[in-house]
Legacy VTK file of the C-alpha trace (Angstrom):
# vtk DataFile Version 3.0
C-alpha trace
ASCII
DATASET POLYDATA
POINTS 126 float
124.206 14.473 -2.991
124.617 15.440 -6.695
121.090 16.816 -8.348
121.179 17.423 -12.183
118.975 19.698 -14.090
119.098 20.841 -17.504
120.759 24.250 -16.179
122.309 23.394 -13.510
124.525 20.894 -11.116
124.548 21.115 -8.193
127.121 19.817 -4.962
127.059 19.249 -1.665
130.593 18.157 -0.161
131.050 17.992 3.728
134.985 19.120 4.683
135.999 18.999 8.262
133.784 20.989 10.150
132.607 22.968 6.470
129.944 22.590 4.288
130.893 22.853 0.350
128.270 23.961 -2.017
129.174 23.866 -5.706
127.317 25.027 -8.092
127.923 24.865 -11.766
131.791 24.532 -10.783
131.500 27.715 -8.635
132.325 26.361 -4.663
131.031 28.320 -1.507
132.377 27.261 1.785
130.642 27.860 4.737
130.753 26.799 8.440
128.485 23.652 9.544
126.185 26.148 11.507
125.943 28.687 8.483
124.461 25.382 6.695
122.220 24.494 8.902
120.217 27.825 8.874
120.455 27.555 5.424
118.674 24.125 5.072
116.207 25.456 7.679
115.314 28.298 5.169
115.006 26.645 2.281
112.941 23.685 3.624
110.633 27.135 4.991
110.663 28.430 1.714
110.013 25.453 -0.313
106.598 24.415 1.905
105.640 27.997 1.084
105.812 27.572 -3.092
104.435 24.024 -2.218
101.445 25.439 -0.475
101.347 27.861 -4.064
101.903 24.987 -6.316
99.058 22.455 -4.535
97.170 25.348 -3.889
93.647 23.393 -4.843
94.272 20.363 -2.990
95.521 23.087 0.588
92.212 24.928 -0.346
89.912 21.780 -0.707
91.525 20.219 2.638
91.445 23.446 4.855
87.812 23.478 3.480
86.811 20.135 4.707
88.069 20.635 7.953
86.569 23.799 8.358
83.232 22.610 7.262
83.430 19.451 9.409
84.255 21.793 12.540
87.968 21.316 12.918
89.406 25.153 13.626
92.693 24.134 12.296
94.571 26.220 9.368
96.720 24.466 7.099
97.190 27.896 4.711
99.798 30.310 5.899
98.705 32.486 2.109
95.937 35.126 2.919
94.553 34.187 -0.299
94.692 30.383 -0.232
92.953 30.795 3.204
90.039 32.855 2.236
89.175 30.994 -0.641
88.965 27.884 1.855
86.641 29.364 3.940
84.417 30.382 0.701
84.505 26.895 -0.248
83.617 25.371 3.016
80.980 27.849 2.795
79.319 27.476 -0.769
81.356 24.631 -2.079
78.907 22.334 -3.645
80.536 19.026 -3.045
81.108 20.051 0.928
77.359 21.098 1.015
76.079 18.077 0.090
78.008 15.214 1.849
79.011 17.860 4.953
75.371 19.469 5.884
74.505 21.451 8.998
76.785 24.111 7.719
80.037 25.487 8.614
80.739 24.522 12.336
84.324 26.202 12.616
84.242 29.954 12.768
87.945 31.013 12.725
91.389 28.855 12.334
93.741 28.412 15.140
96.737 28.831 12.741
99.155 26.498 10.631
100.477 24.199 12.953
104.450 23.910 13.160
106.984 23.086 15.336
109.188 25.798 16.904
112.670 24.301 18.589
113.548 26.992 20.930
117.306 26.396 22.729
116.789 25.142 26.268
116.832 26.643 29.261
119.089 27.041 31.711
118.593 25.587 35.415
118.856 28.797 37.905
119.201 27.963 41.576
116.976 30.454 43.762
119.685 29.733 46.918
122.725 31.041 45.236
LINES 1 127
126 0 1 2 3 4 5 6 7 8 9 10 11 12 13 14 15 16 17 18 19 20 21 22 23 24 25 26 27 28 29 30 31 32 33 34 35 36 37 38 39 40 41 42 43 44 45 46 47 48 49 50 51 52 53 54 55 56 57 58 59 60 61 62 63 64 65 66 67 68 69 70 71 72 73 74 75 76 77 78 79 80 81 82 83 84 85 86 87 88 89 90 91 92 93 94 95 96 97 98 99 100 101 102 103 104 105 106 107 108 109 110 111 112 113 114 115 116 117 118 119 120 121 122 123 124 125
């Protein structure tokens, strides 16, 4: 995967059991596992400045749903969150195709999936 910017290129090499990153001709190595967690965290990271970036359209949504009843929160952002529940609230758009007011009273939370490492099988006899 090569990505190009004006600044900077960027390299990701797979060697053996390693994961090569260069960037701008300066290589890191790092174990397969160290990569992993490091894709996990920058995946988190980058829905977080997404939700910053497309912070209209995440208010607008979280709005709708809230105003049509369904207590589910698509905003992690304090901010982002509150102004969706003044919108579902006073928005004028919302008001007029969504009446009866706001049906939802609080969110549930952003919804996400959590892979937690199995469990081991313990037998009660031994």
């Amino acid at each position: 995967m090569d990505t190009i910017t004006p600044q900077t290129v960027l390299r990701v090499r797979q060697e053996g059991v390693n994961v090569l990153l260069v960037i701008n001709g300066r290589a890191v190595e790092m174990p397969w596992h160290i990569a992993l967690e490091l894709g996990r965290a920058l995946l988190n990271k980058g829905h977080l400045a997404e939700e910053i970036a497309k912070h209209e359209q995440v208010i607008y949504d979280q709005a709708l749903l809230t105003r049509a009843g369904l207590p589910i929160g698509l905003a992690v952002n304090k901010d982002v969150a509150s102004e969706a529940i003044k919108e579902a609230s006073w928005g004028t758009k919302l008001r007029r195709y969504l009446p009866g007011g706001v049906r939802a009273k609080e969110f549930v939370g952003a919804p996400r999936v959590v892979n937690l490492p199995k469990k081991e099988n313990i037998d009660a006899d031994k």
